[in-house]
C-alpha positions as CSV (number, residue, x, y, z in Angstrom):
1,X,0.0,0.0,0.0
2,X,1.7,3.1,-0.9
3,X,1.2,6.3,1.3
4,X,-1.1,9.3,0.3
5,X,1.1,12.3,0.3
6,X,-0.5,15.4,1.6
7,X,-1.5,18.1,-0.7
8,X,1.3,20.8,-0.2
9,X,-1.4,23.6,0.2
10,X,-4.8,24.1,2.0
11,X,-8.4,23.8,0.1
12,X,-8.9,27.3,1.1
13,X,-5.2,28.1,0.1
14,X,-6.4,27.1,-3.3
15,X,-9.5,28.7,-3.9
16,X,-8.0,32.2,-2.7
17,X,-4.9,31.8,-5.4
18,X,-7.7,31.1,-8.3
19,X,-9.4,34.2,-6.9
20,X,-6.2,36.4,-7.0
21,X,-5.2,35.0,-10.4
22,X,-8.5,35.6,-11.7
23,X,-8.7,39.6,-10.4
24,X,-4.9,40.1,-11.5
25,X,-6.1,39.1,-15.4
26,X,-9.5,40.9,-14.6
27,X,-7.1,44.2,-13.7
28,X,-4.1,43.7,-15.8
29,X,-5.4,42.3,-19.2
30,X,-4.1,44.3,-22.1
31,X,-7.1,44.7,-23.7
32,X,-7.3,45.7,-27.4
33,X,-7.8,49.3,-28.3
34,X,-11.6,50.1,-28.9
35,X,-12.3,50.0,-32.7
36,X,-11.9,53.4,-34.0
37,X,-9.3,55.0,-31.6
38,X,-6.9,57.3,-33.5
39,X,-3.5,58.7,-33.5
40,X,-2.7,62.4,-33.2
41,X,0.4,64.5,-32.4
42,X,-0.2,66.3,-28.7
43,X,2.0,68.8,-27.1
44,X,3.9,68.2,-23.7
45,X,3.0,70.8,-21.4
46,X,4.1,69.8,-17.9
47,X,6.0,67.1,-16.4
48,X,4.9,65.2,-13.1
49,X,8.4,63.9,-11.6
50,X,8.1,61.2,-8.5
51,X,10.8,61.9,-5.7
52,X,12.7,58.8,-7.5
53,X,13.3,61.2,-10.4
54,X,10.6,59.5,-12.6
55,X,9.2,62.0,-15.4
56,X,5.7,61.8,-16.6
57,X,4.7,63.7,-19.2
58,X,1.2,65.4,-19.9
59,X,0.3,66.7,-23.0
60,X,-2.7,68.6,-24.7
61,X,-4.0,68.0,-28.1
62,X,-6.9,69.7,-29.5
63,X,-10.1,68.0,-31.5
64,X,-12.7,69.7,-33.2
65,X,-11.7,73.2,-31.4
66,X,-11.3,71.9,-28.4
67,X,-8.3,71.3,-26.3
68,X,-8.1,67.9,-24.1
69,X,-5.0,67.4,-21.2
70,X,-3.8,63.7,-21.2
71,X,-3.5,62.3,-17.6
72,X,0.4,61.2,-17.1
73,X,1.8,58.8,-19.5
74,X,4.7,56.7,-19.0
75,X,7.7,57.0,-16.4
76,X,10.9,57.4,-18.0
77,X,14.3,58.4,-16.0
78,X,16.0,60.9,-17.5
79,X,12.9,62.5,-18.6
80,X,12.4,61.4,-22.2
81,X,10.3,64.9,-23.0
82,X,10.9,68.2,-22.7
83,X,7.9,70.7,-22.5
84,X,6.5,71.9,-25.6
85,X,7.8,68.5,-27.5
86,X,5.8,66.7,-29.7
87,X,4.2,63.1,-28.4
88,X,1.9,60.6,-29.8
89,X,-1.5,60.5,-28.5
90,X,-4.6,58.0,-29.0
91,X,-8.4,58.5,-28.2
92,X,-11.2,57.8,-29.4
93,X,-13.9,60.1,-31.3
94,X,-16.7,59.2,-29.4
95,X,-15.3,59.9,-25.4
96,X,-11.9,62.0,-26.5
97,X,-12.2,63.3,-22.5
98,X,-12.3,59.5,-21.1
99,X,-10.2,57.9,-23.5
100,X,-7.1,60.3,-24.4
101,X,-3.8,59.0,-23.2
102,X,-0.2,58.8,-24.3
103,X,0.3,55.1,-25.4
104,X,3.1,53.0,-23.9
105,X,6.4,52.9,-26.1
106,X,9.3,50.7,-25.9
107,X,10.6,48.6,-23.0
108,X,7.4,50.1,-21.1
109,X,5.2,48.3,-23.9
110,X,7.0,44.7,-22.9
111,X,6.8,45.2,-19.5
112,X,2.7,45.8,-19.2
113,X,2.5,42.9,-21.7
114,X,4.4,40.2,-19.3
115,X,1.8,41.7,-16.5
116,X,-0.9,39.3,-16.9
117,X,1.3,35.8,-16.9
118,X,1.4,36.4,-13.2
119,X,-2.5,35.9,-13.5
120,X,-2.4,33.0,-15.7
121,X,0.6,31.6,-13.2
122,X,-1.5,32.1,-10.0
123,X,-4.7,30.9,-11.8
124,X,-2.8,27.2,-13.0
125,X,-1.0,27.1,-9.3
126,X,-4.6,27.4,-7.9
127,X,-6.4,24.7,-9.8
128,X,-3.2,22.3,-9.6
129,X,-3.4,22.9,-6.1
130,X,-7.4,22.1,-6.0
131,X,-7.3,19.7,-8.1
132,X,-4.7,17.8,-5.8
133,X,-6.9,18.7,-3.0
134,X,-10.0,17.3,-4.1
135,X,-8.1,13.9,-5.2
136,X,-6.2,14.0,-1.9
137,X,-10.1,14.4,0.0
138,X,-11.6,11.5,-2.5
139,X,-9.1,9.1,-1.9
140,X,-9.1,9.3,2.2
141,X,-13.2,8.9,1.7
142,X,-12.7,5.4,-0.1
């Protein structure tokens, strides 16, 4: 008769790593762009820089007549902007207000992209582990 090995985590261990792994995809997903969402040349007119030295640059672009701010973009250190440079922007014509921002470039790009195999990593860990739970459970029943 060969001895039942223990499941190395809890049940309840189990279940709360599926739920993490499922909110970290939920938050950190890279969703598509929204059909329709165009490009357009904004202006960099301030700089938000963290006490670490990080720059973000805001920029303002202007549709139909009206001018927009973008909320910060992405940190760079030394600032990769200087005021009154040119930057790409994308948003799209039917919510410019809620959808402009200054889209991710370079090494920042790759970075958000690995983001949600932690998700996909905590969400197989969890189901392994249930999975060897529930085995573990059905096997002391019988």
């Amino acid at each position: 008769m060969t001895t039942r090995r223990k499941p190395r985590f809890s049940l309840r261990t189990a279940i709360i790593t599926i739920v993490l792994g499922t909110v970290w995809l939920l938050i950190f997903s890279n969703a598509p762009a929204l059909e329709g969402t165009v490009a357009a040349q904004g202006t960099v007119v301030d700089q938000e820089v963290s006490g670490k030295g990080l720059c973000e640059p805001i920029a303002t672009v202007a549709v139909d007549g009206v001018t927009y701010r973008t909320p910060p973009g992405t940190s760079a250190k030394p600032c990769a902007y200087e005021i009154g440079d040119s930057i790409d922007v994308t948003y799209h014509p039917d919510d410019v207000a809620g959808t402009l921002e200054i889209p991710l470039e370079g090494s920042s790009k790759k970075a958000v992209a690995l983001l949600p195999l932690v998700g996909v990593a905590l969400l197989i860990g969890g189901i392994v582990s249930l999975v060897g739970n529930i085995l573990y459970r059905r096997r002391g029943n019988a």
